[in-house]
C-alpha positions as CSV (number, residue, x, y, z in Angstrom):
1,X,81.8,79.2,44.8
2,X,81.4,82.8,43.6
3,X,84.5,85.2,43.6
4,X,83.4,87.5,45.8
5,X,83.1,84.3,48.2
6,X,86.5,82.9,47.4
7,X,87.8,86.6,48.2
8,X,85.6,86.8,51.5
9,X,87.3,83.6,52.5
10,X,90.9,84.3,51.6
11,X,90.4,87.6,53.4
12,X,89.5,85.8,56.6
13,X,92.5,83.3,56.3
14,X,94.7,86.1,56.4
15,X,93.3,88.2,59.2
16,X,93.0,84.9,60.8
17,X,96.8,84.8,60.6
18,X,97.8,88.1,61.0
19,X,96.8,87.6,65.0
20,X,99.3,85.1,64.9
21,X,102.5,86.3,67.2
22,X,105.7,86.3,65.2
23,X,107.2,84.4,67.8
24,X,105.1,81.5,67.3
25,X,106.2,81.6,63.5
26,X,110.1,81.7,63.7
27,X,109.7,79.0,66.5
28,X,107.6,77.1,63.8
29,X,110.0,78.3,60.7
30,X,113.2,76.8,63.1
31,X,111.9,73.9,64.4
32,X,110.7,72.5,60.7
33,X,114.5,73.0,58.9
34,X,116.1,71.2,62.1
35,X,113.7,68.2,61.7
36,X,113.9,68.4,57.7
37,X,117.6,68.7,57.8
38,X,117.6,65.4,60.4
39,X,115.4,63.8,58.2
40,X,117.2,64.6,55.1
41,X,120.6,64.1,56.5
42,X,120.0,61.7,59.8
43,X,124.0,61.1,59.6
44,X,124.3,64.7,60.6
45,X,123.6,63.8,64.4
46,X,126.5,62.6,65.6
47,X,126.6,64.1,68.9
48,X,123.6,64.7,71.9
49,X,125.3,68.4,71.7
50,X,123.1,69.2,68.5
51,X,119.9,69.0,70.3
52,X,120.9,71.0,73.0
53,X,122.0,73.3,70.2
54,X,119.2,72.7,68.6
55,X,117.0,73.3,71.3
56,X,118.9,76.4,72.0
57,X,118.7,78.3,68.2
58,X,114.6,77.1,68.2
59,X,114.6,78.8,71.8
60,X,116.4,82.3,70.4
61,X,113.9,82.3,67.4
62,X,110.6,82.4,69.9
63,X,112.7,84.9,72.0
64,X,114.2,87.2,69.5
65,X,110.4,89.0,68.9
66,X,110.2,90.0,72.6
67,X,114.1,90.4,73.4
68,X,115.4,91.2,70.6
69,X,119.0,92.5,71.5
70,X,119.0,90.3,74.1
71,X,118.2,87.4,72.3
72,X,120.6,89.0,69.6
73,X,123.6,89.4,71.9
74,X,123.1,85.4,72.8
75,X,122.7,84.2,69.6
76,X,125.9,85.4,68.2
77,X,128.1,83.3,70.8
78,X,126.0,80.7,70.1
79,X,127.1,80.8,66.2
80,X,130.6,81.2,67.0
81,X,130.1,77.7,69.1
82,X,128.6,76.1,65.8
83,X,130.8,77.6,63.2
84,X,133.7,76.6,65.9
85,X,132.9,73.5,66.8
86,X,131.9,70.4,63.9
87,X,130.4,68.2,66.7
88,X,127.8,70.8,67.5
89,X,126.9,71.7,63.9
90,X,124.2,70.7,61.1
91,X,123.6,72.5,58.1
92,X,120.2,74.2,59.7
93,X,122.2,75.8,62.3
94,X,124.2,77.5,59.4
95,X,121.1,78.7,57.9
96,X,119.2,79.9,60.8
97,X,122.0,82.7,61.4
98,X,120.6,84.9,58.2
99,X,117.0,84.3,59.5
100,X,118.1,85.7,62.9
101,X,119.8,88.4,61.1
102,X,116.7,89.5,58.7
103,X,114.4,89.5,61.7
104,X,116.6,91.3,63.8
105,X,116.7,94.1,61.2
106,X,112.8,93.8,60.6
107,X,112.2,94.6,64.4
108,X,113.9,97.9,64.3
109,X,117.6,97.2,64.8
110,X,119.2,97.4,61.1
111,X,122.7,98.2,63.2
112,X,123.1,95.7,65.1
113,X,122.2,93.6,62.7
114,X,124.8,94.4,60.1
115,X,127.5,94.2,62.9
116,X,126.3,90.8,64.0
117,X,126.4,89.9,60.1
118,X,130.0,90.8,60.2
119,X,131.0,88.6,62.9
120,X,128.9,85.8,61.6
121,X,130.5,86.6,57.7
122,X,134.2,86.0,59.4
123,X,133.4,83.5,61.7
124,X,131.6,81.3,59.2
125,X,135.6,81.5,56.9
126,X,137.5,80.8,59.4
127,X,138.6,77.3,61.5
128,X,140.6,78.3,64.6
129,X,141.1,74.8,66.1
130,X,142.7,73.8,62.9
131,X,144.9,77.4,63.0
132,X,142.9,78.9,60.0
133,X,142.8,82.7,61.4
134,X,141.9,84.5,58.2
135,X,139.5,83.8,55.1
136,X,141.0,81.6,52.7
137,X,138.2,80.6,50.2
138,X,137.2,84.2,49.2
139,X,134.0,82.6,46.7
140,X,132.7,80.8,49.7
141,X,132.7,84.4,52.0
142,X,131.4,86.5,49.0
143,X,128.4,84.4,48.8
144,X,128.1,84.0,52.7
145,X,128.3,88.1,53.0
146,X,125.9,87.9,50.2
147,X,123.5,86.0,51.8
148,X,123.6,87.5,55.2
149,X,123.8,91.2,53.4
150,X,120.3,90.3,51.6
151,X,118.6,89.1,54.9
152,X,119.2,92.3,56.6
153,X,118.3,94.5,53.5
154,X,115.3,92.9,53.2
155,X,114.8,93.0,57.1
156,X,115.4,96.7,57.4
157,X,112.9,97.1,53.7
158,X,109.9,95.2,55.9
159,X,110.7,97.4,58.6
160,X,110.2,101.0,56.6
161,X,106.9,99.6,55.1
162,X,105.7,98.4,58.3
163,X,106.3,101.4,59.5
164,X,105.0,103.5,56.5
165,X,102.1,101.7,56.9
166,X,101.4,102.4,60.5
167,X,102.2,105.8,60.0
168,X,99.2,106.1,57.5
169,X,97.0,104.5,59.2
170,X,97.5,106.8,62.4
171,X,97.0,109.8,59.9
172,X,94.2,108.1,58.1
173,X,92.0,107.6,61.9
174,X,93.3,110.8,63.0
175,X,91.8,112.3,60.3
176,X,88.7,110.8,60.4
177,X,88.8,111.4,64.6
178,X,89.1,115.2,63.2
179,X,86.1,115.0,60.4
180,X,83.9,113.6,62.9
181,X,84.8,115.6,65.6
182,X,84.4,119.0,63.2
183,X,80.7,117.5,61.9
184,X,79.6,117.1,65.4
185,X,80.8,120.6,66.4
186,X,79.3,121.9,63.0
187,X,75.8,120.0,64.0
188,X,75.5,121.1,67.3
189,X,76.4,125.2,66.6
190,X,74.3,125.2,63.7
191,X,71.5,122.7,63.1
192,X,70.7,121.7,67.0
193,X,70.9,125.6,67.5
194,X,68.9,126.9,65.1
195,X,66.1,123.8,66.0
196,X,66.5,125.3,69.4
197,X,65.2,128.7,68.0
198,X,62.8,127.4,65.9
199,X,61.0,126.2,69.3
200,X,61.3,128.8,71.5
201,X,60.4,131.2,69.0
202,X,57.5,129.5,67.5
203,X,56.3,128.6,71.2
204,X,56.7,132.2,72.3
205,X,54.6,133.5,69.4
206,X,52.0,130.9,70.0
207,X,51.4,132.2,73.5
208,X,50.1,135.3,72.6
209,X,46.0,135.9,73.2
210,X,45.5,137.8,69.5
211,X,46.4,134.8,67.3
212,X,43.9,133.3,64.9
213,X,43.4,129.7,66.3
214,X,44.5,128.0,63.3
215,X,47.7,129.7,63.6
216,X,48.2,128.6,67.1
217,X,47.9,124.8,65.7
218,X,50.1,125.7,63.1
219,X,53.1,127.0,65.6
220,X,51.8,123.9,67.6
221,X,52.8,121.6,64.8
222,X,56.2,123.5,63.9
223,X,57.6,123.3,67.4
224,X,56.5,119.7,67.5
225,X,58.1,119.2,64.0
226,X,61.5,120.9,65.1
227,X,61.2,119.2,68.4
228,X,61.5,115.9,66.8
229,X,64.3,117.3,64.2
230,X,66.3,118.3,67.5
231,X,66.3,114.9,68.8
232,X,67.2,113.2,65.9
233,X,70.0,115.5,65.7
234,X,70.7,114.7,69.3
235,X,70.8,111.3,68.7
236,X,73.5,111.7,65.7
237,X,75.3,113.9,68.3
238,X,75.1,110.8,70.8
239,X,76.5,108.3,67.7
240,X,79.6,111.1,67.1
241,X,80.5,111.0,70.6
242,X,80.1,106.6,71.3
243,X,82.5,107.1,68.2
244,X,85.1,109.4,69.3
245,X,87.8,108.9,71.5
246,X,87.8,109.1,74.4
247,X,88.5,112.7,76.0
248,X,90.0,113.8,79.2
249,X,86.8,114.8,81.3
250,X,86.3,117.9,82.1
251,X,85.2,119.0,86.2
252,X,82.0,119.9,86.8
253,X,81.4,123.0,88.1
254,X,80.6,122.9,91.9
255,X,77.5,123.5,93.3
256,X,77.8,127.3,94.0
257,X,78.9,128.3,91.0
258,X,76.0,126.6,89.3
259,X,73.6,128.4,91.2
260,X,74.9,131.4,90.6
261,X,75.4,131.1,86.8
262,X,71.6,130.3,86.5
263,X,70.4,133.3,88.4
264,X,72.9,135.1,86.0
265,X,71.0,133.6,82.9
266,X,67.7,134.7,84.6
267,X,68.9,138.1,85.4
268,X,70.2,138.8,81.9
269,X,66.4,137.4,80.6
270,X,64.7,140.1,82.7
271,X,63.6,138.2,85.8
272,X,64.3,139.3,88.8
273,X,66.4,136.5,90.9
274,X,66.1,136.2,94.8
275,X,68.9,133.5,95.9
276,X,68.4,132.1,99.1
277,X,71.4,129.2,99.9
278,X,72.7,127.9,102.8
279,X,76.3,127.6,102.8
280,X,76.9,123.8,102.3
281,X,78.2,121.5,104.7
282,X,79.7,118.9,102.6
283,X,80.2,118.1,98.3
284,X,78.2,117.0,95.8
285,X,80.0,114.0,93.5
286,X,80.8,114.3,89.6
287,X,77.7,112.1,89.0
288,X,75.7,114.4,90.8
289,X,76.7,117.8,89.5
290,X,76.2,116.5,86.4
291,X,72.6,115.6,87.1
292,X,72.2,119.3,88.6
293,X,73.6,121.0,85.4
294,X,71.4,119.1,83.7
295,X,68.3,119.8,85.7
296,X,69.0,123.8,85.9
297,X,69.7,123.9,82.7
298,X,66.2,122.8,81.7
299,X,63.9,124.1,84.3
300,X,65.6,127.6,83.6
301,X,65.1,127.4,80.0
302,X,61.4,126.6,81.4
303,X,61.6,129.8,83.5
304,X,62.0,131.5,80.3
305,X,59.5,130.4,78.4
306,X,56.9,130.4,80.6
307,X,57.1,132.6,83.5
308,X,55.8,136.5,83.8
309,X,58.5,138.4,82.0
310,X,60.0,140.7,84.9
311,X,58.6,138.1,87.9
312,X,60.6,137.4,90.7
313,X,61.8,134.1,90.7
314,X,62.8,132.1,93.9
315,X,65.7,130.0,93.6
316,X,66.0,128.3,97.0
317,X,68.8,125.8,98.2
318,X,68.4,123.9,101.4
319,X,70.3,121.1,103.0
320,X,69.4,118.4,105.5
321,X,71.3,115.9,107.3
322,X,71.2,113.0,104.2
323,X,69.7,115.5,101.2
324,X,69.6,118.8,99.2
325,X,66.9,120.1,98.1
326,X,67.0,122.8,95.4
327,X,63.7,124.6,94.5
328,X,62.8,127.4,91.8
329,X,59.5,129.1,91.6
330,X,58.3,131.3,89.7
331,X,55.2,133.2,88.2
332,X,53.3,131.4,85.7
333,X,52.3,133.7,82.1
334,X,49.2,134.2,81.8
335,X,47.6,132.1,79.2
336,X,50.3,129.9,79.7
337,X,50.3,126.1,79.6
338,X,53.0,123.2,80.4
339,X,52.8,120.4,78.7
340,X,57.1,120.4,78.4
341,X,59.7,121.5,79.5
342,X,61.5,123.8,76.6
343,X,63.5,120.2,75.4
344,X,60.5,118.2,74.9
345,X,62.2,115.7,77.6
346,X,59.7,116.0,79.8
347,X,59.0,115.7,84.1
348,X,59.2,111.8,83.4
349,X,62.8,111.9,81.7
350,X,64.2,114.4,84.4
351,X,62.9,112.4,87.0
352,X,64.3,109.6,85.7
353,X,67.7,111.7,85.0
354,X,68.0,112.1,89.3
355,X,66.8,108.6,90.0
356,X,70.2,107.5,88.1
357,X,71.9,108.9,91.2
358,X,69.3,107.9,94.2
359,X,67.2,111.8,93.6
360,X,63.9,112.9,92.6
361,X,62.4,115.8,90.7
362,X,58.6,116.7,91.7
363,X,57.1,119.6,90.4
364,X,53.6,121.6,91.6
365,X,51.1,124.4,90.4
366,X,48.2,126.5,92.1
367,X,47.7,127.9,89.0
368,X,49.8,130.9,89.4
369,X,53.2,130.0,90.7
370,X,55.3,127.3,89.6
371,X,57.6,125.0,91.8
372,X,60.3,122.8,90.7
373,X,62.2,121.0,93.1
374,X,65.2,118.8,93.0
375,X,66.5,116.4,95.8
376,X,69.6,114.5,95.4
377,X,71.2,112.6,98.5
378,X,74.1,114.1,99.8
379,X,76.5,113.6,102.8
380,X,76.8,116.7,105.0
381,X,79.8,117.4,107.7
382,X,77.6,119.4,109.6
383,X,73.6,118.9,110.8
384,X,70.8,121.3,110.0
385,X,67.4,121.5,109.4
386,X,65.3,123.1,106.4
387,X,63.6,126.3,107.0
């Protein structure tokens, strides 16, 4: 087996064990000394009192992850019973108190562990029922408050990397949430812009009746080239975003306002805009309005490109009892042809766009005017008919 195997597999062990709840682990670490120190020293159990004990300490172990003051604030009568009382004591109870003590500190709580040491270093020196109030055997309490000092420390020292580690990995996604976030902003303003341009630019000049032929295929092939480009670049927008957080969602605008904020962008391109809307009876969901942004957004880019600059264009809103049906006409350039719509997507994709939310985009031409309608279910307070 190469290294780079051996590595593989002793980085899977570990992540294999990491998903392993601490709670399972003290209850394991507990329950192994008490049988060891049964089956080390068997004479130890010399009343049924240790396994209730017993059963008790492996209990506070699985607990103390969860509850840890709690479990914490139970624990230390429950030493005081063992330290108290010789009947109800084997040398693994003795040793589980610095365990307790080191996780306890590990899971945040490095003051109420060191009190709780406290009480466990002077109860552990001192025998009540045979009138010994104060420490006599001051070796025997050094090394006890040695032992319980170093479980805590090294508690509390677990802690602060655990935390430090945490810490940078927060700053270490949040930067990368930032880098991607600041790419995708820096793709879309520049490159998919600039693609956009290249497009409507090289499409505009193509339309014109004095080019040399071979120059019309030429613009042909650029548009198509920075057509492609610009949905690549889409597509790398669309992997950004999957990987991003999640955001709050931002409200659609409603219905109105959308209609009036395209016949603004016509307007300010020239065109003269006649609105004709029925005030409607009822609301449009967040599905839906994002379907009609989507949909005005390109067949008004389409207007653009292709209409008679300073036509009248017709934007037309209607509502039945079950549907609306929003319509924009316009003039057709002369010369003119309309294989696309200005995004490359195409009749097919926006009609496949509104059947995502039970609608339907048909389009028709005599050859000199231009209609694009839109028809999307919607549920109406009121009953009318269409003009």
């Amino acid at each position: 087996m190469s290294p780079k195997t051996t590595t593989r597999h002793v980085d899977a062990v570990r992540a294999k064990l990491r998903q392993i709840p601490l709670s399972v682990w003290t209850g394991v670490i507990g329950s192994a000394s008490i049988l060891i120190n049964l089956l080390i020293a068997p004479e130890q159990w010399t009343s049924p009192w240790i396994t209730v004990v017993g059963l008790a300490h492996v209990a506070c172990l699985i607990a103390v992850p969860k509850r840890v003051l709690l479990t914490w604030a139970f624990y230390l009568p429950l030493y005081l019973i063992v330290a108290f009382v010789p009947d109800a004591r084997i040398t693994a109870f003795v040793l589980i108190a610095p365990l307790m003590a080191g996780i306890v500190a590990y899971l945040g709580h490095p003051r109420a562990a060191a009190w709780g040491g406290l009480l466990i270093t002077f109860a552990g020196s001192i025998d009540p029922l045979n009138g010994i109030y104060l420490p006599e055997n001051l070796l025997a309490l050094m090394i006890w408050a040695i032992l319980l000092a170093t479980a805590v420390l090294t508690g509390k020292t677990l802690h602060q990397l655990s935390r430090q580690r945490r810490e940078l990995i927060d700053r270490w996604r949040k930067d990368v949430e930032q880098r991607r976030e600041n790419l995708a902003q820096s793709l879309h303003d520049s490159v998919a812009a600039s693609l956009t341009s290249i497009v409507m630019r090289s499409e505009a000049l193509n339309l014109r009746q004095d080019l040399d032929p071979q120059i019309s295929e030429e613009l042909g092939e650029i548009a198509d080239q920075a057509r492609l480009s610009m949905s690549e670049v889409r597509g790398l927008l669309r992997v950004l975003s999957e990987d991003a957080p999640a955001r709050e969602p931002q409200p659609e605008a409603p219905l109105s306002r959308q209609c009036t904020d395209t016949a603004k962008l016509l307007r300010a391109h020239g065109f003269l805009v006649e609105v004709r809307t029925e005030q409607p009876g009822g609301e449009l969901n967040a599905n839906k309005l994002v379907v009609l942004r989507q949909v005005l957004s390109e067949l008004s880019t389409n207007v653009i490109k292709y209409a008679e600059p300073g036509s009248t264009v017709l934007l037309q809103l209607t509502e039945t009892d079950n549907e609306l049906s929003l319509e924009i006409s316009n003039a057709v350039r002369t010369g003119a042809q309309l294989p696309n719509l200005a995004s490359g997507l195409g009749l097919a994709a926006l009609s496949q766009l509104a059947a995502g939310v039970n609608g339907r985009v048909s389009t028709h031409s005599n050859g000199q005017q231009w209609s694009s309608i839109l028809r999307l279910p919607y549920s109406s307070s009121r009953s009318s008919s269409s003009p």
